[in-house]
C-alpha positions, 0 to 999 in steps of 0.5 A, a space after each residue: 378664022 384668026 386674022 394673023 399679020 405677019 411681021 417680016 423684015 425686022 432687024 433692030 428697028 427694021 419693019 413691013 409698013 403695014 405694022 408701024 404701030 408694032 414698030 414703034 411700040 417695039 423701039 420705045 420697049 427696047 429702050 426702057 428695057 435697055 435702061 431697066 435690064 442694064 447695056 450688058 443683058 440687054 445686048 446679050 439677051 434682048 437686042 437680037 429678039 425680032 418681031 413675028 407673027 401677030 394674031 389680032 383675034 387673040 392679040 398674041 404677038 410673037 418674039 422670036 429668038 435664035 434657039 429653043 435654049 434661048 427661048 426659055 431663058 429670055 422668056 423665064 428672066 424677062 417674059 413678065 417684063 415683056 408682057 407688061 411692057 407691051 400691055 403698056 405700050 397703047 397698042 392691041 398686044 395681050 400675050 406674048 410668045 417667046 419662039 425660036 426661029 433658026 434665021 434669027 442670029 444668037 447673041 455673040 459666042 466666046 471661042 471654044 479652045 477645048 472640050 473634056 472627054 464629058 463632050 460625049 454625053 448625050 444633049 439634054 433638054 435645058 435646066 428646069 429652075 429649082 422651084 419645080 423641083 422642091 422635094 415636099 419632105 425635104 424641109 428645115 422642120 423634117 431635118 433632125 439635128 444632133 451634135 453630129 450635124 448642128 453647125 451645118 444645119 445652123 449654117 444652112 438656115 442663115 444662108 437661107 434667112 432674109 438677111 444677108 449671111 454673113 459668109 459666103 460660100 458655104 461649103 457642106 461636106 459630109 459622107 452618103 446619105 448623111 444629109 446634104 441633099 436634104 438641106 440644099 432642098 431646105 434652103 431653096 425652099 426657105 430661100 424662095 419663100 421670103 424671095 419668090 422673084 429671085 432666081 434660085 438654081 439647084 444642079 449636080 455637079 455632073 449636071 453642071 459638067 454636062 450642061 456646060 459640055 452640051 451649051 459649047 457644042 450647041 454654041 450657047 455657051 453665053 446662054 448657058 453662062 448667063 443663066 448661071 450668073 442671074 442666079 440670086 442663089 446658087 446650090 451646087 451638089 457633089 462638087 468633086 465630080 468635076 476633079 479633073 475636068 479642066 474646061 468645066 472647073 474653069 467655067 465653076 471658077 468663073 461662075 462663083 467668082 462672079 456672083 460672090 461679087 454681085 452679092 449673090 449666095 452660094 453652096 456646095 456640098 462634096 463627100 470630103 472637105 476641100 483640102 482632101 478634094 483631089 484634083 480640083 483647081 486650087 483657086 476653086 479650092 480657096 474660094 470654097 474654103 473662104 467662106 464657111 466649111 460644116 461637115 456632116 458627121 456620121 449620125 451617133 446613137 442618139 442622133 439616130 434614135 432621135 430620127 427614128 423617133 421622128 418617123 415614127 411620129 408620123 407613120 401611122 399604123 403599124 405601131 413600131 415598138 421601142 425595141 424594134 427602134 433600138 434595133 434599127 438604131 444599132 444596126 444601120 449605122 452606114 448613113 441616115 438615107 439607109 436607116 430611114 429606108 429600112 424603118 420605111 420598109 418595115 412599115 410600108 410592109 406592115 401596112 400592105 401585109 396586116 402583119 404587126 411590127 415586133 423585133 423577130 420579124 424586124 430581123 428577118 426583114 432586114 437581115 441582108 440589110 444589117 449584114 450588109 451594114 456592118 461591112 460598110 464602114 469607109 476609110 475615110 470615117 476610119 481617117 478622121 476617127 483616128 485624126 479626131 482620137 489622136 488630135 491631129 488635121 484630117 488632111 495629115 492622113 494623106 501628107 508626106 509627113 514623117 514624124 511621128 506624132 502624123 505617122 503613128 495615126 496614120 499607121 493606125 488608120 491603115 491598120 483599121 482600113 486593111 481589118 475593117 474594110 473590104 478595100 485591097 492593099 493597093 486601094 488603101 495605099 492610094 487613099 492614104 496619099 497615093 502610096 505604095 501597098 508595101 506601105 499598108 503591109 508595113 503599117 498592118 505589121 506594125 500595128 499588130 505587133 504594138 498592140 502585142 507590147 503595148 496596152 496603151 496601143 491596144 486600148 487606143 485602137 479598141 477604142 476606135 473599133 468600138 467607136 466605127 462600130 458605133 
């Protein structure tokens, strides 16, 4: 049977008699952790931390704390110090256990004035640390680099690099599929290999939403703030689905503002650029575009002949022949995911059936696939196409400008949109600034009847069509 002595009573410094050595082991802890950790974490993390129960046979003490939330948190920032500072301490203390107890009061709570509609979400378990959650394949080294992607991929690897970058936030932005996931994993990676002790936090934006909505209904919103600002590097995915949270977006303001300000490297990645992000606070939106803003391109033919390449390095048998690339790499031109998808396809089919690879059996495969691919062409690759043929801004698409050097491209985009996406008249109206469709109609006219009297019309827009086709 293991002797348990029991430690009850204690509140700062408070303690049964029968464990004067705990006591007074425990009051020179505090202290040194008070001077280590700084007055500011101390107070909010380690002054409410009481003393429990202690097994002399193990020699396992218990520390416990106001939730399970908090429990994680103090023992993933603090537990090493604590076990050390206790298997210092001259007294018989090994292990050390960090367990809620619901008597033990939590640190003091910032009121709560409103809540968004996200409240309504289900409680989820705390956030696991991003150095559980490395995804194996998603390195720098399997990252494929072309024209369409160099700076982002340039700019991911300093933000990563043992010296400090020279830019902070990045801000990587770019279409579905294209890639940005995959570098954030790189830097994690990269980041923790030369910087194991540094807290790295990887989350979703909505992750992000619904993590904060689940700490204020749990009155842990200083546990959830604090674990947000101990991040030495902060990787945030799919920024525009806080738009229109107003709490949440506060909070993300908050947050980066704080850890540009002690040093600490930060990024995000969105489907857009920030000045096409809607309905995102302008003061999240300067921050963000005050570092450093790569977007990701739509990988070109080489690009996705180059990634094809690479998988098929790496494959194994079947053998995947040159004309079977080439067929994937002209067909499948919506995002990088999907192409690697359809080559891993193919292969993993080959590989479970016996049935060789050739070009017949490629297209029967993935028939629905290329279909399918060639309906998918966005309205946003259609607007920066068309900002890049006619050298004006990006954000000149969704403006009030009427002049008609923003105008005429503008109309030629609508053009493209109605002819060569599945979206309605209404939906492109909205995307295109929130017009009216008689707008679109207006452009469509327009547009058709230029291209009749103008070969210079004509030939520009045959020229797009050829480039969105790929």
């Amino acid at each position: 049977m293991k002797d348990i002595v029991r430690v009850v009573g204690w509140q700062d410094g408070q303690v049964d008699k029968a464990d004067a050595g705990l006591e007074s082991a425990w009051i020179a802890i505090r202290t040194g952790l008070r001077r280590d950790v700084g007055a500011r974490m101390f107070d909010q993390w380690l002054k409410p931390v009481r003393l429990g129960d202690y097994c002399a046979e193990s020699q396992t003490l218990d520390l416990l704390v106001a939730s399970d939330f908090s429990a994680n948190f103090v023992s993933g920032q603090f537990g090493d110090r604590l076990r050390m500072a206790w298997r210092s301490a001259g007294v018989s203390v090994r292990e050390v256990r960090l367990r809620h107890a619901p008597d033990v009061a939590g640190p003091r709570l910032l009121e709560i004035v409103s809540v968004e509609a996200a409240a309504a979400a289900p409680a989820e378990a705390a956030i696991i640390p991003i150095a559980s959650n490395f995804l194996p394949r998603h390195g720098f080294e399997e990252f494929v680099t072309g024209d369409t992607n160099h700076l982002a991929f340039s700019a991911a690897q300093a933000m990563a690099g043992e010296a400090t970058p020279r830019f902070s936030p990045l801000f990587i932005h770019g279409g579905t599929g294209q890639g940005k996931t995959h570098l954030l994993h790189s830097i994690a990676r990269a980041f923790s290999a030369h910087s194991p002790s540094q807290a790295v936090l990887y989350m979703s934006a909505e992750r992000f939403m619904v993590e904060f909505v689940n700490a204020m209904r749990a009155n842990e919103t200083m546990a959830f703030k604090g674990r947000l600002r101990a991040a030495r590097l902060l990787l945030i995915d799919d920024i525009q689905f806080i738009a229109g949270k107003g709490s949440t977006q506060e909070e993300f303001l908050h947050t980066i503002n704080d850890l540009i300000d002690t040093g600490a490297r930060i990024v995000v990645t969105a489907d857009r650029a920030p000045q096409l992000l809607e309905s995102i606070d302008p003061r999240i939106l300067s921050r963000l575009a005050g570092g450093l803003v790569a977007d990701i391109q739509p990988a070109g033919l080489d690009l996705r002949l180059a990634i094809l390449e690479a998988k098929r390095a790496v494959a194994g048998d079947p053998p995947v022949p040159d004309a079977v690339i080439d067929f994937l790499a002209r067909s499948i031109r919506s995002n990088v995911r999907e192409l690697e998808g359809a080559f891993n396809k193919l292969v993993a089919y080959g590989q479970l059936t016996g049935r060789s690879i050739d070009l017949d059996f490629a297209q029967q495969m993935l028939a629905d696939t290329v279909r399918a691919n060639a309906r998918r062409i966005t309205v946003d690759e259609i607007q920066k196409a068309c900002a890049a043929h006619f050298k004006i801004d990006p954000s000149e698409m969704r403006s009030k400008r009427r002049a008609r050097a923003v105008a005429r491209p503008r109309q030629v985009a609508m053009y493209l949109a109605k002819k060569m996406t599945p979206r309605s008249l209404p939906e492109i109206g909205r995307i295109f600034g929130g017009r009216d469709h008689s707008t679109v109609i207006h452009a469509v006219r327009t547009i058709e009847a230029l291209r009749e009297s103008n070969p210079d019309m004509d030939a520009d827009v045959r020229a797009l069509q050829r480039l969105l086709e790929g």
